[in-house]
ZAMIZA-429212 format. One record per residue (C-alpha): x, y, z; residue in one letter. Coordinates in steps of 0.5 Angstrom, whole numbers, plus 500, padded with zeros to 3 digits. Example, Ala and Ser with C-alpha at 12.3 -4.5 7.8 and 13.67 -1.06 7.14 Angstrom:
BEGIN
525491516a 527498514s 
//
This chain:
BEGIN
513574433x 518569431x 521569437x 515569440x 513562437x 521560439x 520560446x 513557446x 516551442x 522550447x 518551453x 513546451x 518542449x 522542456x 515541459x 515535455x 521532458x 520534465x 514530465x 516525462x 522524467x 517523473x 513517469x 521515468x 521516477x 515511477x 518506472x 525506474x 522505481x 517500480x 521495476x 526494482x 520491485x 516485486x 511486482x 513492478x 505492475x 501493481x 507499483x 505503477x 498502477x 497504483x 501510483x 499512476x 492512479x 494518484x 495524481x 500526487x 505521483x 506524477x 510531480x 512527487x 521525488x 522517491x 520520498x 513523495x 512516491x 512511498x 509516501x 503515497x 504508496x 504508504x 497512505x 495507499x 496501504x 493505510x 487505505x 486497504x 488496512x 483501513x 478497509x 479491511x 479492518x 471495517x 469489513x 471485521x 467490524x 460488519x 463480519x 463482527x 455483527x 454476522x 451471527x 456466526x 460460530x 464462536x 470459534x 469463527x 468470531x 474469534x 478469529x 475474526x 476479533x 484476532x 483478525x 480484527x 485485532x 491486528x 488490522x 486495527x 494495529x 496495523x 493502521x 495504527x 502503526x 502506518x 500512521x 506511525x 511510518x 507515514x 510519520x 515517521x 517517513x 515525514x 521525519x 526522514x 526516520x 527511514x 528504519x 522505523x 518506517x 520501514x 519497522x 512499522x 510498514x 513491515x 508490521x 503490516x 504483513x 505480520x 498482521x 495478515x 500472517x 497472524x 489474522x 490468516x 492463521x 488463526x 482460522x 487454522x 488452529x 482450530x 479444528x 475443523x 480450519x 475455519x 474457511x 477465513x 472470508x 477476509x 482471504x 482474498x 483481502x 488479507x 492475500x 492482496x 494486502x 500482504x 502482496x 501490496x 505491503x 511485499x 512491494x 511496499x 517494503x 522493496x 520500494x 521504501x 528500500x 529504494x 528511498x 
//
């Protein structure tokens, strides 16, 4: 019985340090990044992340991304059905546009990380911030500048896909 109870502690104890080494990946990982907070948040938020290696934490981190592009891409399609000024619609088509790309080519770098090609993961992760400077930019080449009702989203996912492309430098 007393051997019993030995071999219970010690497996919950080595149970303890296991778990605890994962929550270390997440930390260690993170804080090589440019916002170590919004890293960890969404990673802890992904129950996924808690026995995943660095491969597995991008991997997450990339359909994370997929998810926001996704997400903001339908917002185009209903800005799309306003009624608004030409000029604005056009910007929102270009917006739109890119954003539809963008999902496209995060596929293509999930892919692509499955297949341990990390250039082209990082080449086609990296696009995603060249579609928010392009959807961003187009409500100010006309003037009077457009206000552009996708800002708040299109800054949020430049930020995420910054510390997206610091971290998949870590894999």
């Amino acid at each position: 019985m007393k051997l019993m109870r030995t071999f219970i502690v010690i497996f919950f104890v080595s149970l303890f340090f296991v778990a605890h080494s994962k929550g270390d990946l997440i930390d260690d990982m993170c804080k090589k990044t440019i916002d170590d907070k919004l890293c960890v948040n969404s990673l802890r938020a992904d129950l996924r992340s808690s026995s995943a290696d660095k491969k597995g934490l991008a991997h997450i981190m990339l359909q994370l991304s997929l998810a926001r592009a996704n997400d903001i891409y339908n917002q185009t399609l209903v800005l799309m059905k306003q009624p608004m000024e030409p000029i604005l619609k056009q910007c929102i088509q270009i917006c739109r546009d890119n954003y539809y790309i963008t999902v496209s080519q995060l596929i293509s770098s999930i892919k692509y990380l499955d297949e341990n090609d990390l250039d082209m993961t990082k080449s086609d992760a990296g696009a995603a911030i060249t579609c928010t400077v392009t959807c961003e930019e187009s409500f100010t080449e006309w003037h009077p500048i457009r206000k552009d009702p996708l800002k708040k989203e299109n800054d949020d996912f430049f930020h995420f896909n910054d510390m997206l492309l610091s971290l998949l430098n870590l894999v």
